[in-house]
Structures are given as C-alpha cells and as structure tokens.
C-alpha positions in Angstrom: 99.6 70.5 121.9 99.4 68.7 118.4 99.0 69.2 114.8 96.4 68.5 112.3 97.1 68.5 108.5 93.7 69.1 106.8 93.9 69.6 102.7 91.7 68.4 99.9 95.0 66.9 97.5 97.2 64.5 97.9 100.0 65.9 99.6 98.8 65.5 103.2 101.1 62.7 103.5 104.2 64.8 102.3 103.6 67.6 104.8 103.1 65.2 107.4 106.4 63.7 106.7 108.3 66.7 106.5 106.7 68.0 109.8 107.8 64.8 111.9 111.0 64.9 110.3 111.6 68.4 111.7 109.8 68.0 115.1 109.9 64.5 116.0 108.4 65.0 119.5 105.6 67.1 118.2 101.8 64.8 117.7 100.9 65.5 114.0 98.0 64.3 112.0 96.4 63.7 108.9 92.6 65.0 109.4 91.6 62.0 108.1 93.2 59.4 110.4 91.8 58.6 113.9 93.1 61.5 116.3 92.3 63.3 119.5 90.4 66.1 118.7 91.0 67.9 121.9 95.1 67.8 121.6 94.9 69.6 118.7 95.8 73.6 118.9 97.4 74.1 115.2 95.4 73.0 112.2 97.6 73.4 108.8 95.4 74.0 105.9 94.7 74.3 102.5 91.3 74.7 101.5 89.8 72.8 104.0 86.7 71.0 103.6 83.7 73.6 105.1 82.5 73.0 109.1 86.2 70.6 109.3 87.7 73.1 111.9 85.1 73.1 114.1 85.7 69.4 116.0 88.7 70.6 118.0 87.5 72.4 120.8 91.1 73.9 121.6 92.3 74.8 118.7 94.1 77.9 118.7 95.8 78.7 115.5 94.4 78.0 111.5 98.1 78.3 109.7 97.6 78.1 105.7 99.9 76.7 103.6 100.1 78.9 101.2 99.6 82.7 100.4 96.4 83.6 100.3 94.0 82.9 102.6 90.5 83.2 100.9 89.4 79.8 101.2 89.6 80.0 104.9 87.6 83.3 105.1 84.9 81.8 102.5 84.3 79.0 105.7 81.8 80.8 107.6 82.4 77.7 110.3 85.4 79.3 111.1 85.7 80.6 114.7 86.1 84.6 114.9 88.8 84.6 117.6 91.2 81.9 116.1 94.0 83.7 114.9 95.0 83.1 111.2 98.3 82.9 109.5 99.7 82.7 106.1 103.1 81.7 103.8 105.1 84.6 103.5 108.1 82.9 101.5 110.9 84.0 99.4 111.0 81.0 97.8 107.6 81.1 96.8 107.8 84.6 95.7 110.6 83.9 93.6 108.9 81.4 91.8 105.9 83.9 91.0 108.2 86.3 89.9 110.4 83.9 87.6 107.0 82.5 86.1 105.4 86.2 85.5 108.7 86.8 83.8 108.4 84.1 81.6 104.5 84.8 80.4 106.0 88.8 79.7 108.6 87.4 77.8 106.7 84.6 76.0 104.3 87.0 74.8 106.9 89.7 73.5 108.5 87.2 71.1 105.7 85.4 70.3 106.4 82.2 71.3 103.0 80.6 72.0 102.3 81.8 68.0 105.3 80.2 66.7 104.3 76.8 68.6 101.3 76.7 66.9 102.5 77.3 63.8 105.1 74.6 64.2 102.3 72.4 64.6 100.7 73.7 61.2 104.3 73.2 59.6 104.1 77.3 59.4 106.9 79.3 58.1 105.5 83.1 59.5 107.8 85.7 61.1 106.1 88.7 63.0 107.0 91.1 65.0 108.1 91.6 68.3 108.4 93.8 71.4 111.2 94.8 73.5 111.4 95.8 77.0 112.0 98.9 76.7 108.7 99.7 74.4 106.7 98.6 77.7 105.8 99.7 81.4 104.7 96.9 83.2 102.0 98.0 86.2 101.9 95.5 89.5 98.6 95.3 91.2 99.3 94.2 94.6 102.8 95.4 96.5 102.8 92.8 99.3 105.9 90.4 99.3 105.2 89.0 96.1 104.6 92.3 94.6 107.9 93.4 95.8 109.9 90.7 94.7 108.5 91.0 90.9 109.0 94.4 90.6 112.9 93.8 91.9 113.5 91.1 89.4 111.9 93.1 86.7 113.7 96.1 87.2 117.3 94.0 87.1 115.6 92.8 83.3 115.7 96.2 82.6 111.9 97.1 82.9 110.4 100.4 83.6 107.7 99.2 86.6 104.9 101.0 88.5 102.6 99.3 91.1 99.5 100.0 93.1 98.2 98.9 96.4 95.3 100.0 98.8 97.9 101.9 101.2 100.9 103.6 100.5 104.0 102.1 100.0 108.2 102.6 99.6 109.5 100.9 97.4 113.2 101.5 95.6 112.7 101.6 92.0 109.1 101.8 91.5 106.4 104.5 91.4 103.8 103.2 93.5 99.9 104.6 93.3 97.6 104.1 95.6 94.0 103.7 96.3 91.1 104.4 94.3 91.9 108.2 93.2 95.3 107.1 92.1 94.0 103.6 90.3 93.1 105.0 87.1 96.5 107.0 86.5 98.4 103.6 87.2 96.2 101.8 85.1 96.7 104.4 81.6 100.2 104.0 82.0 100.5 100.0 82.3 100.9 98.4 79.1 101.0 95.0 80.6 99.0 94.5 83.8 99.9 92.3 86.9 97.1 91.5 89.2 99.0 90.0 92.4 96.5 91.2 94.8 94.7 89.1 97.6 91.2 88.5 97.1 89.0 90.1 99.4 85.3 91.9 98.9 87.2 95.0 97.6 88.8 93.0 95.6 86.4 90.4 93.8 85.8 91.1 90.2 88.6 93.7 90.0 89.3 92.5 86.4 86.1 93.9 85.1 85.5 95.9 81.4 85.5 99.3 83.7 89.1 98.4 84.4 90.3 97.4 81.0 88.7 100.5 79.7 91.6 102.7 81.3 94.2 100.3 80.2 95.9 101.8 77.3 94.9 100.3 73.7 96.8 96.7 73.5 97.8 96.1 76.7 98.7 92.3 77.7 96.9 91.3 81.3 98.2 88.7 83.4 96.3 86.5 86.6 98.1 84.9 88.5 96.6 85.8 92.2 93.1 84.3 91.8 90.2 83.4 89.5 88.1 85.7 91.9 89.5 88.9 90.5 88.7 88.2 87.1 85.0 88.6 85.2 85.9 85.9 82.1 83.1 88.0 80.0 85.0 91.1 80.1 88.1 90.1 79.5 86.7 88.3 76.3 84.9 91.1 75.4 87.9 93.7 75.4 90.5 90.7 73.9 88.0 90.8 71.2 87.3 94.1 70.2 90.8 94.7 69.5 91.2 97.1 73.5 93.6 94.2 74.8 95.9 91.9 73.2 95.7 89.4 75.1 96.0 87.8 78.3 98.1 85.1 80.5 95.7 83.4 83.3 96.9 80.8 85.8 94.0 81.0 88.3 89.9 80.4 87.4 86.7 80.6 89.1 86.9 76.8 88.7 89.6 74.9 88.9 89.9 72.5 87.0 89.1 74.7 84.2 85.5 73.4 82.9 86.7 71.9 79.4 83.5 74.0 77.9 85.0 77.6 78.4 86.0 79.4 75.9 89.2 80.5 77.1 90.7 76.9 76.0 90.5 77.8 72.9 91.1 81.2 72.2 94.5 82.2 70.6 95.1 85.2 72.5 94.6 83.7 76.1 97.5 81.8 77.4 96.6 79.6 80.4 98.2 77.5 83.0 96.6 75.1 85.8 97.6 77.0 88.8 101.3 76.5 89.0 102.7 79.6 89.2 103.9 79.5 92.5 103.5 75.9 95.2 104.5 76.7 98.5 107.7 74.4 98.6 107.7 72.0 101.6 110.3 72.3 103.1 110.6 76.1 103.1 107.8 76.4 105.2 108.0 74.0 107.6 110.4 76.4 109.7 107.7 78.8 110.1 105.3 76.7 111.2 107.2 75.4 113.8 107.6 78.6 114.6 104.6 79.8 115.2 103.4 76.3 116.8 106.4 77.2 119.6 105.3 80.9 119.5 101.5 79.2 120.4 103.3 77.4 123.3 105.0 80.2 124.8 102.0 82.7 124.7 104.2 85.5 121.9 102.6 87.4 118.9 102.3 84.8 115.7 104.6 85.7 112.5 102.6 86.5 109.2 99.3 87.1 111.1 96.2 88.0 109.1 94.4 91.0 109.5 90.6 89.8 110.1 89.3 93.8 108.7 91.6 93.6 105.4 91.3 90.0 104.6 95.0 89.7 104.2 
C-alpha cells in the first residue's frame, strides 16, 4: 500500500516531506516521479490534473487536502466507487474565522479608505460602525461555519446562519432551507457565504439574493468563486443596494488583471489565502485514514457522493 501526492503548486515536495517524516515505512510519491502505479491505494490531492487518477488500478481512497472538494467532483475521470475524503481542521477553521473577522472589522472602521487616502496625502475622517449596529448572517454551518459564528459571538456579535438541513447550534439562530433563506437573508446586514459548492449551490451570489439583503449590507466570499455571479454583485455595489464587498475566491484564479473588481473602491479582494490547510495539522489524519484503508474500518471525514460535501 503507498501514497501518491498529485497537486498542481509547488508544495508537493513539502507534503511529501512531512508524510515520510511521520511514516517512515510507508512508500510515498510525488505524481510526477517514476512510481509503481499498482502500489498505490491513497492518492492525496489538490486539484489534480483531469484523467491523473485513473493510472492506478488499485487505488482505493482520493483524500483532499483541503476543505472543499469541488475540484475532485468537476473530474468526470474520477471512479464512482472510490471513496472521497476531505480536511476537517480546527486549525484551518480558525484561520477562516480570524481572517473573516478581520475583513468585518476592516470595513467597519474604514481602513482600506484611510489607506488610500494616505497614499493621496488625505486628511478625511468618516464614519464608522460598531458591532452592535450589525447582525452578521453565516451561509454555510459546517465546521467552519461553526467555528466563525463561536468567535464572533465572544467579539460580541449578534449572529444567525443558514444551512440546507437543520442544525443546533449554541448561540445562533439557524434557518434553514429554501423557505427559511429569505428571512435569514433580510435580517443579515453583512453576509458570509462559507458554503461548499455544489449544483445547488453554484451561482448562489446572484442579484435575486442581494435583493433580500437589507439596503447596505457588506457581503463577504471566502468559500469559492463558484457561488458568486461578478455581474450582480457589481450591479447591486453600484446602485447604492450593497456597500460593498470582501472576495478571496474567483472564477479564475489568478484574478484576470482586466476585471473590474481590481479596481473598484468598494470591493476588497484577497488571492485566496484565507485559510491553507497547515501541513502538519493534517498529516495525522491522513495517516489515519491510510491505516483505517489497511484495516478495512469506516474513513473519517468521508464525502457524501449525493450532497457533494
């Protein structure tokens, strides 16, 4: 039983590392390197090149390494029967929810204005929000979901959430499914989209959406460029519905240097760094599930085929 490391970045060596270092006696290897094809039963990825997983013959788990798990889904190469898993990390969640915090906060006190201004040698005060003049709506109540509304409620934020299912959690009024959408969405002055993107899913962010938000509500991406339609959202920034917006996923990535979002002074946006999964965080659970492969038990963080999550 071995390992194959298959991404598209440059961090295949660092994984690979960290993997030996952890199981020494375990065979693990890059994708790109001469292997044996056959000995492989646990292929690590992050958006793999398409038609990649089908030379190994006995493979018998696809592990991503990270959250979501689109990419793998958008492979139609990919074998039916091969059992998927994802990260589920609190140290990746914790970095989503530390760097949602931050974009909230940067855009009550108006921080990205006062940059530019600096640059302009500008000397212009304005106003500002507090957090108690907001209620901040999650979309999305899966582990990262969770851990934002928890750290938002110890800054002293009034927080709702929605999800496709119901769901318990302390502190937080949670809506759910597509009767309930619209009454979470009137009350959320500053939307969180944290969802996984699935066919449901795709093109969530849309002007029918932003329509029920109230007037001058803030929106922030940070689960994937998928969710978003980039016309809307400039449509309703501009007509005065929304105020703005904080993006950190695209349709393309890198951002094309023609879109207009670059330049727009009410659109914050980051390249995709919200959360990484960190290393050595998640090596545990892969060796985990690469022992729970040996022994013939149930794989932790399994994806359900149906929800595509």
């Amino acid at each position: 039983m071995a390992i194959v490391i298959i991404r598209q970045d440059n961090k295949i060596d660092s994984w690979k590392k960290a993997l030996k270092a952890n199981a020494p006696d375990i065979p693990i290897y890059s994708y790109l390197e001469e292997h044996p094809k056959e000995e492989i039963t646990l292929a690590c990825v992050w958006k793999q090149p398409f038609d990649s997983l089908t030379q190994y013959p006995n493979l018998k788990c696809i592990a991503s390494l990270g959250a979501g798990v689109d990419f793998i889904f958008k492979d139609q190469s990919v074998p039916e029967n091969i059992p998927i898993t994802r990260v589920v990390d609190p140290v990746l969640a914790s970095d989503m929810s530390e760097f949602v915090l931050a974009l909230i906060l940067n855009y009550f006190k108006n921080l990205n204005n006062y940059r530019t201004d600096q640059m302009k040698k500008v000397w212009y005060p304005q106003e500002y929000k507090r957090i108690s003049d907001v209620t901040v709506g999650i979309m999305g109540m899966g582990a990262l979901g969770e851990k934002l509304a928890e750290d938002l409620i110890k800054n002293r934020f009034e927080v709702i959430g929605w999800a496709t299912s119901p769901k318990n959690i302390p502190g937080v009024e949670v809506y759910n499914g597509d009767k309930e959408k619209n009454t979470f969405l009137s009350r959320s002055n500053i939307l969180v989209c944290l969802l996984p993107l699935t066919r449901e899913t795709t093109g969530i962010l849309n002007n029918k959406l932003f329509k029920e938000l109230p007037k001058q509500s803030y929106v922030i991406n940070v689960a994937r460029g998928g969710h978003l339609v980039d016309e809307d959202l400039l449509e309703y920034i501009n007509n005065g519905h929304l105020a703005g917006a904080g993006l950190d996923v695209f349709h393309e990535e890198p951002l094309s240097v023609e879109h207009p979002f670059w330049t727009h002074p009410k659109i914050h946006i980051t390249p995709h760094v919200a959360s990484v999964s960190d290393i050595e965080s998640v090596i545990p659970q892969l060796l985990e599930n690469y022992g729970r492969l040996k022994e013939g038990l149930p794989l932790n963080n399994a994806v359900n085929r149906e929800k595509g999550y």
